[in-house]
PyMOL Python script that loads the backbone (N, CA, C, O; Angstrom):
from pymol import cmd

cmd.read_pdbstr("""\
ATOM      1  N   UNK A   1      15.525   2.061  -2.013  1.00  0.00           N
ATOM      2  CA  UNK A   1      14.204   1.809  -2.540  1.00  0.00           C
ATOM      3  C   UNK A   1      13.239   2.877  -2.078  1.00  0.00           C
ATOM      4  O   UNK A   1      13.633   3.866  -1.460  1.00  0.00           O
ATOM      5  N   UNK A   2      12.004   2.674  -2.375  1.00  0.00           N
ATOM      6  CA  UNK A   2      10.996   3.812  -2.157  1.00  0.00           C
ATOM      7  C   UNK A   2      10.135   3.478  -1.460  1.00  0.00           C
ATOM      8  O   UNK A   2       9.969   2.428  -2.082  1.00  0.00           O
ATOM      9  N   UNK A   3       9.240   3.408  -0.522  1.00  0.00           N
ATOM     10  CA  UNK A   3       7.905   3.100   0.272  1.00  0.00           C
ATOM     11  C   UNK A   3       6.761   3.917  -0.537  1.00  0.00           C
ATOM     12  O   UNK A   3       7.074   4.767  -1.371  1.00  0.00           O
ATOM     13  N   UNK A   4       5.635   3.653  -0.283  1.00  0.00           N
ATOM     14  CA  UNK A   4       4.508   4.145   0.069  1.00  0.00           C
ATOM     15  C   UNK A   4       3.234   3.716   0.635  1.00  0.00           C
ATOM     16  O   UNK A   4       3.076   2.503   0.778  1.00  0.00           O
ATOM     17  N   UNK A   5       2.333   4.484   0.968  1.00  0.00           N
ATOM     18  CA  UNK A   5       1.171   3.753   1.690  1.00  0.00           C
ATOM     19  C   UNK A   5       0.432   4.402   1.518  1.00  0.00           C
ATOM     20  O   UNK A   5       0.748   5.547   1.839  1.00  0.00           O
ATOM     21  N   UNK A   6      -0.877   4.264   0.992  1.00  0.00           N
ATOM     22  CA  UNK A   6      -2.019   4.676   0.746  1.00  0.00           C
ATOM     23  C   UNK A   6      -2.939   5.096   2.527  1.00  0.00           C
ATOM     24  O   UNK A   6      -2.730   4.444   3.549  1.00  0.00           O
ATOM     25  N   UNK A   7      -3.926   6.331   2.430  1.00  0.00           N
ATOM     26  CA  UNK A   7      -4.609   6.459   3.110  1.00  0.00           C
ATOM     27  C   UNK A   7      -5.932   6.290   3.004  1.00  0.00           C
ATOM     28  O   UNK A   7      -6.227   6.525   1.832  1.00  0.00           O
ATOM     29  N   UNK A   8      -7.010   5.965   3.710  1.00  0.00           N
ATOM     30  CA  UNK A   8      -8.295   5.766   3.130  1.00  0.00           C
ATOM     31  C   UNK A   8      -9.280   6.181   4.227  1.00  0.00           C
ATOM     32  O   UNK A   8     -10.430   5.794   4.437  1.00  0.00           O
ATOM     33  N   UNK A   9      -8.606   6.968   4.792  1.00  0.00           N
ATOM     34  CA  UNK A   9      -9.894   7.540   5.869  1.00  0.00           C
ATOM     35  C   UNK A   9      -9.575   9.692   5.764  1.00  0.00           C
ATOM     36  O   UNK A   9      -8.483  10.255   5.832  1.00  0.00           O
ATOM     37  N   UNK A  10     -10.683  10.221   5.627  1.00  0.00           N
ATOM     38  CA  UNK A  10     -10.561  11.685   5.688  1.00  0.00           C
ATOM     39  C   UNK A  10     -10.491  12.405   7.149  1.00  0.00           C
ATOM     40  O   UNK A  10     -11.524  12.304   7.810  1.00  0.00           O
ATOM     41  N   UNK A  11      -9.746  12.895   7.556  1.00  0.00           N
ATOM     42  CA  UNK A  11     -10.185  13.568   8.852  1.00  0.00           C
ATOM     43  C   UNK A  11     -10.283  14.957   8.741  1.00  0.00           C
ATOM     44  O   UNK A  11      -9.413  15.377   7.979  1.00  0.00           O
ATOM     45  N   UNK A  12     -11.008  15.852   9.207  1.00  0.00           N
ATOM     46  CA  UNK A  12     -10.426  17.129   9.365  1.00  0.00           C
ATOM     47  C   UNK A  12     -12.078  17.733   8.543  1.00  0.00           C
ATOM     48  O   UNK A  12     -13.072  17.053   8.287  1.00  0.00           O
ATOM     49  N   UNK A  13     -11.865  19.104   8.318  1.00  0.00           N
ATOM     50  CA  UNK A  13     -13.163  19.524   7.274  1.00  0.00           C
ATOM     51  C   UNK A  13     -12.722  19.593   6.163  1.00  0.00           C
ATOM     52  O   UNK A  13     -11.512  19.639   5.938  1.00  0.00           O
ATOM     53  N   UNK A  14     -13.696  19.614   5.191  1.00  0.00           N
ATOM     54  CA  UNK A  14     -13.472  19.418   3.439  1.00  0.00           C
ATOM     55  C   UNK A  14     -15.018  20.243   3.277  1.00  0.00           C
ATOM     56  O   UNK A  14     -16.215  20.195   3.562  1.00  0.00           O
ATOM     57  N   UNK A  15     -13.727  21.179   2.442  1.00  0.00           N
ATOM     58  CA  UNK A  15     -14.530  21.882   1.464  1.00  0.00           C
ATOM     59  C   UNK A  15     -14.668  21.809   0.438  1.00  0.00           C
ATOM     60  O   UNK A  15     -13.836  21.250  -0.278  1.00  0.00           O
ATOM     61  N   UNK A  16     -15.962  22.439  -0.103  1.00  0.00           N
ATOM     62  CA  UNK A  16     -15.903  22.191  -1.844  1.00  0.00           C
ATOM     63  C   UNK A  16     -16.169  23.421  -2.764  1.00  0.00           C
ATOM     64  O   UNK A  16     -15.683  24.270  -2.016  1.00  0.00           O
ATOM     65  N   UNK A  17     -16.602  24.143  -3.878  1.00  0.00           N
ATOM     66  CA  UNK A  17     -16.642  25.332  -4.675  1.00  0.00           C
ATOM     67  C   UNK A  17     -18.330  25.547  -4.670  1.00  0.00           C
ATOM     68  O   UNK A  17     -19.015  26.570  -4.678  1.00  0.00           O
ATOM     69  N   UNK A  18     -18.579  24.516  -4.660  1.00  0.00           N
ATOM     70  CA  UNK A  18     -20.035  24.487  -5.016  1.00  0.00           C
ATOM     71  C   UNK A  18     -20.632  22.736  -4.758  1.00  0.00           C
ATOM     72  O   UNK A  18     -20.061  21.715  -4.375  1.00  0.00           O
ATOM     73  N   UNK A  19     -22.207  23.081  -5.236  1.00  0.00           N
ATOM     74  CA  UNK A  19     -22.618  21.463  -5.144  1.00  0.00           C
ATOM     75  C   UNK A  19     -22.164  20.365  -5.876  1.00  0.00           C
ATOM     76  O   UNK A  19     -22.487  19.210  -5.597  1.00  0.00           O
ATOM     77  N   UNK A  20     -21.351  20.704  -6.896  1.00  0.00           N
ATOM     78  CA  UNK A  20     -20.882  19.659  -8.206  1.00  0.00           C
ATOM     79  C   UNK A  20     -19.840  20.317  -8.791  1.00  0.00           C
ATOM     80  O   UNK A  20     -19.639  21.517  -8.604  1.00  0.00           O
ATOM     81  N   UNK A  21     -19.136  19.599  -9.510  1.00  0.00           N
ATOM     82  CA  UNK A  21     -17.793  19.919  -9.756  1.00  0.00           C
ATOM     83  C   UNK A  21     -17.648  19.414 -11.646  1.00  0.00           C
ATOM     84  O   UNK A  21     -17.276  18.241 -11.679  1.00  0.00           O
ATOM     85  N   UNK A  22     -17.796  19.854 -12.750  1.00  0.00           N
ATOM     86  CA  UNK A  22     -17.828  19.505 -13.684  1.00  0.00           C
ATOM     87  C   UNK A  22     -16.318  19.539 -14.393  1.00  0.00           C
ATOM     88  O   UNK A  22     -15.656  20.521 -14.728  1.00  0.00           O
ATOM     89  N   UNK A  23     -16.040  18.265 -14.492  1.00  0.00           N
ATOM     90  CA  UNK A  23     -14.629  17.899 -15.209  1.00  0.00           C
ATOM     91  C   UNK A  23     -14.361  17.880 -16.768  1.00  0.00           C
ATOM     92  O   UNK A  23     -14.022  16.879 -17.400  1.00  0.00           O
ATOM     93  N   UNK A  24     -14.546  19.021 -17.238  1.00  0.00           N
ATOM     94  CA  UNK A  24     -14.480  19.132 -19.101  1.00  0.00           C
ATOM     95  C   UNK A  24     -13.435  19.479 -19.549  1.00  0.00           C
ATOM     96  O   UNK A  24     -13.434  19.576 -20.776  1.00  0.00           O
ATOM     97  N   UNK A  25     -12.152  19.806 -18.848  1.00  0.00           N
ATOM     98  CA  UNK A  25     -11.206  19.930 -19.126  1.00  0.00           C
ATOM     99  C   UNK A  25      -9.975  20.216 -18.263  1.00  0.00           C
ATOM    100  O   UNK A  25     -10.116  20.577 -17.095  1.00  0.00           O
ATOM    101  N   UNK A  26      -8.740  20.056 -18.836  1.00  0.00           N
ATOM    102  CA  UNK A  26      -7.565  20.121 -17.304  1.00  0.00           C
ATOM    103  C   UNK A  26      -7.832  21.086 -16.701  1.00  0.00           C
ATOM    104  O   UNK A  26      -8.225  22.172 -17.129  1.00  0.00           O
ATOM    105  N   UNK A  27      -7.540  20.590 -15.147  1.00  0.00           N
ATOM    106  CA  UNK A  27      -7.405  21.462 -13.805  1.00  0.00           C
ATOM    107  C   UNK A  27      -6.805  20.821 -12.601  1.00  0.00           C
ATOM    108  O   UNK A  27      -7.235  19.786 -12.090  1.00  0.00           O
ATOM    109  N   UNK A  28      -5.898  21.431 -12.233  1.00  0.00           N
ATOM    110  CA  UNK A  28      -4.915  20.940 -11.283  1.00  0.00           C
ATOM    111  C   UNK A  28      -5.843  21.259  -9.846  1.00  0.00           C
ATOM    112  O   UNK A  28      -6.713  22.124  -9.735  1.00  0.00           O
ATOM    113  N   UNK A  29      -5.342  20.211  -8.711  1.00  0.00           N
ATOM    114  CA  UNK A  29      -6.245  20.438  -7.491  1.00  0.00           C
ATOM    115  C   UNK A  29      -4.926  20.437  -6.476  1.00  0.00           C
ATOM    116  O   UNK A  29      -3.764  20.222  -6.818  1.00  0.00           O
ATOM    117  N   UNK A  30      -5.334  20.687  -5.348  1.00  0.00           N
ATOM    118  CA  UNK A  30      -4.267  20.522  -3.883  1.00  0.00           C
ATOM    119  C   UNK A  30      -4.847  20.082  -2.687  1.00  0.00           C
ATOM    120  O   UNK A  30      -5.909  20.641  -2.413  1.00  0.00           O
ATOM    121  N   UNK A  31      -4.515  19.382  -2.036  1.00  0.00           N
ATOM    122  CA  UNK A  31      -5.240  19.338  -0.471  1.00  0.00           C
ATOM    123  C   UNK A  31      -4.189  20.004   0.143  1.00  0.00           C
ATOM    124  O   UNK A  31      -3.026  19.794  -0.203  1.00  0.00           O
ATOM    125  N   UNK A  32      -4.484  20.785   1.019  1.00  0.00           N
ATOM    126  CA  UNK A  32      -3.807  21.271   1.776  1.00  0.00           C
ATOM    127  C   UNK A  32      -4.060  22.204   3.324  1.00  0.00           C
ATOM    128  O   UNK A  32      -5.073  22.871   3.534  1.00  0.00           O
ATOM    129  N   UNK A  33      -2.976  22.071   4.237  1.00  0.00           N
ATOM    130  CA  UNK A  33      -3.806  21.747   5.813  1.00  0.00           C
ATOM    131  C   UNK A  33      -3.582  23.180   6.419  1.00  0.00           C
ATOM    132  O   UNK A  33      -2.591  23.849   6.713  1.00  0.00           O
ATOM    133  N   UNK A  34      -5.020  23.363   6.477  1.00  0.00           N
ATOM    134  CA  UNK A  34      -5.710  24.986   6.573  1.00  0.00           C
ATOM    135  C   UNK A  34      -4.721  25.649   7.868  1.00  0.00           C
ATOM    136  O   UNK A  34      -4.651  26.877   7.806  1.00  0.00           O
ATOM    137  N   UNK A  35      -4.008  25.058   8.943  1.00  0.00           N
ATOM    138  CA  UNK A  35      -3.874  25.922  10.138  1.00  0.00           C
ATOM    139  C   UNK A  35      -2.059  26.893   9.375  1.00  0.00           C
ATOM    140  O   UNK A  35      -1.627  28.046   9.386  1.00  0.00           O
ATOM    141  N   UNK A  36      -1.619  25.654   8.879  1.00  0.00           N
ATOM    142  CA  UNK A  36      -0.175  26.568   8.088  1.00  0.00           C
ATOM    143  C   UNK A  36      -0.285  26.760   7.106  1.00  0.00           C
ATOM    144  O   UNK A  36       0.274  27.837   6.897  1.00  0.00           O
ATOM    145  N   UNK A  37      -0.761  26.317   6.083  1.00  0.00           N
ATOM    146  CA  UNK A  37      -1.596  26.757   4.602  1.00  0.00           C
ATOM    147  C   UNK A  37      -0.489  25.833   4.010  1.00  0.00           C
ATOM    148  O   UNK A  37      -0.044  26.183   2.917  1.00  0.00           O
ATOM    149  N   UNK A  38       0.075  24.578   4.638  1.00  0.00           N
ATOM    150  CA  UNK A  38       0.640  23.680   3.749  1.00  0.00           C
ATOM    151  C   UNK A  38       0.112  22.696   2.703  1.00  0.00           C
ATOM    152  O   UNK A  38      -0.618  21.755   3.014  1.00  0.00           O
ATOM    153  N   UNK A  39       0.555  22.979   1.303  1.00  0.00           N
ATOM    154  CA  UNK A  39      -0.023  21.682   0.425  1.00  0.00           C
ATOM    155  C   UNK A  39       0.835  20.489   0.476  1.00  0.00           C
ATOM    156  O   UNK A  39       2.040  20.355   0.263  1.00  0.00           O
ATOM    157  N   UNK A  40      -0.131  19.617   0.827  1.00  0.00           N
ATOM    158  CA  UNK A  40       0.484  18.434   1.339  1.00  0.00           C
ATOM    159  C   UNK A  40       0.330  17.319   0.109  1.00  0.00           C
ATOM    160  O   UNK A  40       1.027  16.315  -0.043  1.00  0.00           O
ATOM    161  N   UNK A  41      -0.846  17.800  -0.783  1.00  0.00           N
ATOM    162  CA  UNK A  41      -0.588  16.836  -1.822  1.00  0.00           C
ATOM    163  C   UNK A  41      -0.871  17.895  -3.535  1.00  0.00           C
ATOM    164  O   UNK A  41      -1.710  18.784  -3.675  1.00  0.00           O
ATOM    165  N   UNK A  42      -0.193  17.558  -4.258  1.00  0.00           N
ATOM    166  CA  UNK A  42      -0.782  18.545  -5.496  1.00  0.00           C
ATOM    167  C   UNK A  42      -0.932  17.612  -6.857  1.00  0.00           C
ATOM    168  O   UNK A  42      -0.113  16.719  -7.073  1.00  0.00           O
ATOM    169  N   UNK A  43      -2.017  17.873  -7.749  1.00  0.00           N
ATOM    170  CA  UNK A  43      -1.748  16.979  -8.927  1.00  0.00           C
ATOM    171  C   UNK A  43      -2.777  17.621  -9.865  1.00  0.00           C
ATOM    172  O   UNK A  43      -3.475  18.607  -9.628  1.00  0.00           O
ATOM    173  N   UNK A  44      -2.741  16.978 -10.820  1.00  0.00           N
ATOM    174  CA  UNK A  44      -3.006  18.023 -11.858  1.00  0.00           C
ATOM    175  C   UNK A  44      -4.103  16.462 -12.940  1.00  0.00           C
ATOM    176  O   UNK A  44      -3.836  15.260 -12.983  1.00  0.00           O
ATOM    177  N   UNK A  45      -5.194  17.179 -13.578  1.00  0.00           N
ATOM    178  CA  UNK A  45      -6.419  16.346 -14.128  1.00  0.00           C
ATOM    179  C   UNK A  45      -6.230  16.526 -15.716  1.00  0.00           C
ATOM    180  O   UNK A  45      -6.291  17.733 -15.949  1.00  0.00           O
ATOM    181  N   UNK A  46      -6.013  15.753 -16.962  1.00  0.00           N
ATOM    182  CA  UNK A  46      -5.538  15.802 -17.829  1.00  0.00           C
ATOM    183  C   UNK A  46      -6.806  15.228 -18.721  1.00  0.00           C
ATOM    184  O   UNK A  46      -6.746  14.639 -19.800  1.00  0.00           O
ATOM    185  N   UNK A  47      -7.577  15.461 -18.206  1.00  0.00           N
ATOM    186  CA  UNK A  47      -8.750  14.437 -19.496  1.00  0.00           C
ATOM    187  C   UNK A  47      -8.503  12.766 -19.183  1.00  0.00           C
ATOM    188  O   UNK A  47      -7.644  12.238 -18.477  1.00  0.00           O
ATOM    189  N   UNK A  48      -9.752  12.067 -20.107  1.00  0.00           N
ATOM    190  CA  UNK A  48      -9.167  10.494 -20.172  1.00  0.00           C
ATOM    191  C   UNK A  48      -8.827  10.945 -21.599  1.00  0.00           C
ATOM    192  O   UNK A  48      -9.110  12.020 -22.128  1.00  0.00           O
ATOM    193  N   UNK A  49      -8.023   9.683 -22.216  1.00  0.00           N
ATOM    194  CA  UNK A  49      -6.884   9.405 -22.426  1.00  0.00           C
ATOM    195  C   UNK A  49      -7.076   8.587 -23.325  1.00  0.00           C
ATOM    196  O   UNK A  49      -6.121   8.022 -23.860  1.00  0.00           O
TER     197      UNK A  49
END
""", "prot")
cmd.dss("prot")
cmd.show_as("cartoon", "prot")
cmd.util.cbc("prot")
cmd.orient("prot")
């Protein structure tokens, strides 16, 4: 079978591009942890639907 578990707390710094982020069309994002430059999560924004 498979597990998972949701997280709901941020630790660490977060950055952003700018003050606002306008979603008008697909764009894939990553979090990923600045000291090894690992992406730890990746996914991709498709419009609604």
């Amino acid at each position: 079978g498979a597990e998972a578990a949701a997280v709901t707390a941020i630790i660490g710094m977060v950055t952003s591009v700018g003050d606002y982020f306008i979603a008008d069309r697909p764009f894939v994002y990553a979090i990923r942890e600045i000291s090894t430059n690992t992406i730890l999560f990746l996914g991709a924004y498709r419009g609604l639907e």
